[in-house]
C-alpha positions in Angstrom: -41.7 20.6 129.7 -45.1 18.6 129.3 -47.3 19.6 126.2 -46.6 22.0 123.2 -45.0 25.1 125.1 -45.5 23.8 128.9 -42.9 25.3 131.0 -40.3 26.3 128.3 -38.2 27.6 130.5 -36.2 26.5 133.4 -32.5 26.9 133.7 -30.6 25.1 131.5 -29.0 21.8 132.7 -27.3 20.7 129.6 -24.3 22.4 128.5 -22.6 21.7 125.5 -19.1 21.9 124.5 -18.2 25.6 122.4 -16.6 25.7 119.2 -16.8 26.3 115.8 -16.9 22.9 113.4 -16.9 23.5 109.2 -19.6 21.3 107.1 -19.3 23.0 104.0 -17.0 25.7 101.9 -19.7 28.3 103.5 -21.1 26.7 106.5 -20.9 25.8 109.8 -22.1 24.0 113.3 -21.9 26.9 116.2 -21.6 24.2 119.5 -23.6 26.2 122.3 -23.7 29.2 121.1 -27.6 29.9 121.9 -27.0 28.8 125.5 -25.6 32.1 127.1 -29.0 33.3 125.2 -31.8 31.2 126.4 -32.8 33.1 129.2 -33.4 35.8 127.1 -35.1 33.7 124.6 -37.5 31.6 125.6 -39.9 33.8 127.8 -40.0 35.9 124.3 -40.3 32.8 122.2 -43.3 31.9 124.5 -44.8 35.2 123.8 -44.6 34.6 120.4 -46.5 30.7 120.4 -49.4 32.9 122.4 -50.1 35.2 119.6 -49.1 32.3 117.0 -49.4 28.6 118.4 -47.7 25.6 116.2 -50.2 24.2 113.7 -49.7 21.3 111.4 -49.7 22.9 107.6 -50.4 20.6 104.5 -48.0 20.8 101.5 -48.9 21.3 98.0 -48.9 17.5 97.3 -52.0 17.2 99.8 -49.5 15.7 102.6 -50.0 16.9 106.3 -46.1 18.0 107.7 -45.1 16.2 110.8 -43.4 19.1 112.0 -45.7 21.5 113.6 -45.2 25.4 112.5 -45.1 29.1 113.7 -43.6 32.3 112.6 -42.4 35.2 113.8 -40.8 38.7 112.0 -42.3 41.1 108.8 -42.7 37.8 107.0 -43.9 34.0 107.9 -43.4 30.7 105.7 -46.7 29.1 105.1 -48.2 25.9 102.8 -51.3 24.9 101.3 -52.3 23.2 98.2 -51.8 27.0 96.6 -47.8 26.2 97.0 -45.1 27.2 99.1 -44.8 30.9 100.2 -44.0 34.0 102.4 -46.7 35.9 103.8 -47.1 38.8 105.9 -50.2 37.6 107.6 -50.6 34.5 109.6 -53.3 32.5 107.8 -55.2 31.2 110.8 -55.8 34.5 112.4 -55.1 36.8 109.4 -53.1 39.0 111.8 -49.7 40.3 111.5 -47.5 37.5 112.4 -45.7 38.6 116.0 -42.9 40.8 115.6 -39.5 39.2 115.8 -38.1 40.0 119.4 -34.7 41.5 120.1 -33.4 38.4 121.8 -34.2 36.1 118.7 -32.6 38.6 116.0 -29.4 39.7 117.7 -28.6 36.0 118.5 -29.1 35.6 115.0 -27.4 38.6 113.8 -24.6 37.3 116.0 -24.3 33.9 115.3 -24.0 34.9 111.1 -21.1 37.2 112.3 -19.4 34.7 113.7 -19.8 32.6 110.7 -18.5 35.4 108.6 -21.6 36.9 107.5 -21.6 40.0 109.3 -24.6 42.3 107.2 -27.3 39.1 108.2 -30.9 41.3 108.5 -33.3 38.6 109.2 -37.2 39.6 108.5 -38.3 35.8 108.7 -38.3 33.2 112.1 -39.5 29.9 111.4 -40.3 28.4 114.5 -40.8 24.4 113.8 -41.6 22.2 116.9 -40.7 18.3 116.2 -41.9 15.7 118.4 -40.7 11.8 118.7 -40.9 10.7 115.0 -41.3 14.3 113.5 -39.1 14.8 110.6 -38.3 17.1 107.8 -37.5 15.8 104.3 -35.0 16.9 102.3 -35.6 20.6 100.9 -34.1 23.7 99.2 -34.6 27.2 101.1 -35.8 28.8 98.1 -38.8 31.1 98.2 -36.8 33.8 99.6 -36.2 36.9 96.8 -32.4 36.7 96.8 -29.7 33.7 98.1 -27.7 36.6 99.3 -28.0 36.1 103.1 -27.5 33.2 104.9 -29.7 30.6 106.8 -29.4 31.0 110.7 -30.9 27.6 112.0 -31.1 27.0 116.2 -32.0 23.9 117.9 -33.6 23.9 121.3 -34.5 20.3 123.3 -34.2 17.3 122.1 -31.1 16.2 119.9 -31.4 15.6 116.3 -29.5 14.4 113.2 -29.2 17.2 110.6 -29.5 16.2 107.4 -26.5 18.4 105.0 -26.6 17.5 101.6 -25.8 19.2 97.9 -27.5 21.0 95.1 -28.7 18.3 94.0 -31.5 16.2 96.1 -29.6 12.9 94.9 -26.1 13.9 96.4 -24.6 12.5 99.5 -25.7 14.1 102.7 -24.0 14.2 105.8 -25.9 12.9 108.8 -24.7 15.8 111.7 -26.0 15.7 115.1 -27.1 19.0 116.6 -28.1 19.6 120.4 -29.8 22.1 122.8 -28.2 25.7 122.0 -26.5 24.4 118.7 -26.6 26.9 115.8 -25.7 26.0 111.9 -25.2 28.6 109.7 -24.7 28.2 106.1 -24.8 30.8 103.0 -22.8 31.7 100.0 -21.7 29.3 97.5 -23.9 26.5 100.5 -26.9 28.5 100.5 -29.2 26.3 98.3 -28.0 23.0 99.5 -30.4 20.1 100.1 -31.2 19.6 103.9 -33.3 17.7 106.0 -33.9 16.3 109.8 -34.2 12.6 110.9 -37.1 11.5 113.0 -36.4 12.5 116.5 -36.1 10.2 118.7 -37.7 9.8 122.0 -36.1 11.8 125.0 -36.9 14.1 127.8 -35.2 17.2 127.3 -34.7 18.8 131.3 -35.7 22.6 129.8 -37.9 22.0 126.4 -39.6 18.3 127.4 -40.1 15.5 124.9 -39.6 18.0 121.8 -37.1 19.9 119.4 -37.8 23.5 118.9 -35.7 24.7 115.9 -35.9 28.4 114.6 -34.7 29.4 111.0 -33.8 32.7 110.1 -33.7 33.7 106.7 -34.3 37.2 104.9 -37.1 36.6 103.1 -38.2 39.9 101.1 
């Protein structure tokens, strides 16, 4: 896949290895459990970059995100120098952000069942697209109304180093590597830890190109 959304969807070539691994009390690494999903997924997902392309949004502190950002569902994240927020428009086009497709939600719905969160309604889809030397500092998911629900998180292309830490920005993270069709769930007594992703490094993904797509759930009103 060359450029932004180029071709996001060929048959996957990569397959990962399935299971279940435990990185906290309340959270977990789903090995390839988005792969059985992706051809479902990603002609809706590029539907939904149509409507709503990436843009690069500047935080509070004035400081353009490397990350570039989309949303789909009843709510999208957004930043400006106003602060951190939901909104139910899309700022650029002041539009209802695109409805969440089937595909995205029930793989989400399904993967926080299988982490043992099995009421998991998400109204919010972050959709985050990293390139080579994109990253994500560490971070809190915490504009959401309750900590109730869990965060459903799905990696697509290139490889990355998750970044797991505590309630605390200071504490120890661990430095997990995620892959094309991962999923990490985490909620409960996990559901405010500190996370973060590395720079990516340079690759060619054979499906998604030289880029990580990652989509967050979250219930968000």
């Amino acid at each position: 896949m060359s450029g932004p959304t180029a071709d996001l969807f060929a048959d996957d070539a990569l397959q990962q290895p399935a299971g279940r691994e435990q990185i906290g009390e309340e959270s977990y690494v789903l090995r390839g459990y988005a792969l059985p999903w992706i051809e479902r997924l990603l002609p809706e997902l590029r539907r939904v970059l149509a409507q709503s392309p990436f843009r690069q949004m500047v935080t509070p502190g004035g400081f353009t995100m490397s990350a570039a950002l989309s949303s789909c569902g009843e709510l999208g994240w957004t930043t400006d120098p106003r602060g951190y927020r939901y909104s139910p428009l899309d700022p650029r086009s002041q539009q209802p952000w695109p409805v969440m497709p089937d595909a995205l939600r029930q793989l989400a719905e399904a993967a926080a069942t299988e982490a043992g969160f099995s009421d998991f309604l998400p109204d919010a889809c972050l959709i985050n697209r990293y390139v080579p030397g994109a990253k994500m500092s560490l971070h809190q998911d915490k504009n959401e109304r309750s900590y109730s629900a869990p965060v459903v998180s799905v990696s697509l292309g290139l490889p990355a180093i998750f970044l797991f830490g505590g309630h605390e920005r200071s504490d120890k993270t661990q430095k997990v590597s995620l892959f094309h069709g991962d999923v990490v769930v985490w909620g409960g007594v996990d559901r405010l830890r500190f996370h973060g992703v590395m720079p990516i490094k340079a690759g060619e993904h054979p499906v998604m190109g030289a880029q990580r797509i990652n989509l967050t759930f979250r219930t968000a009103g």
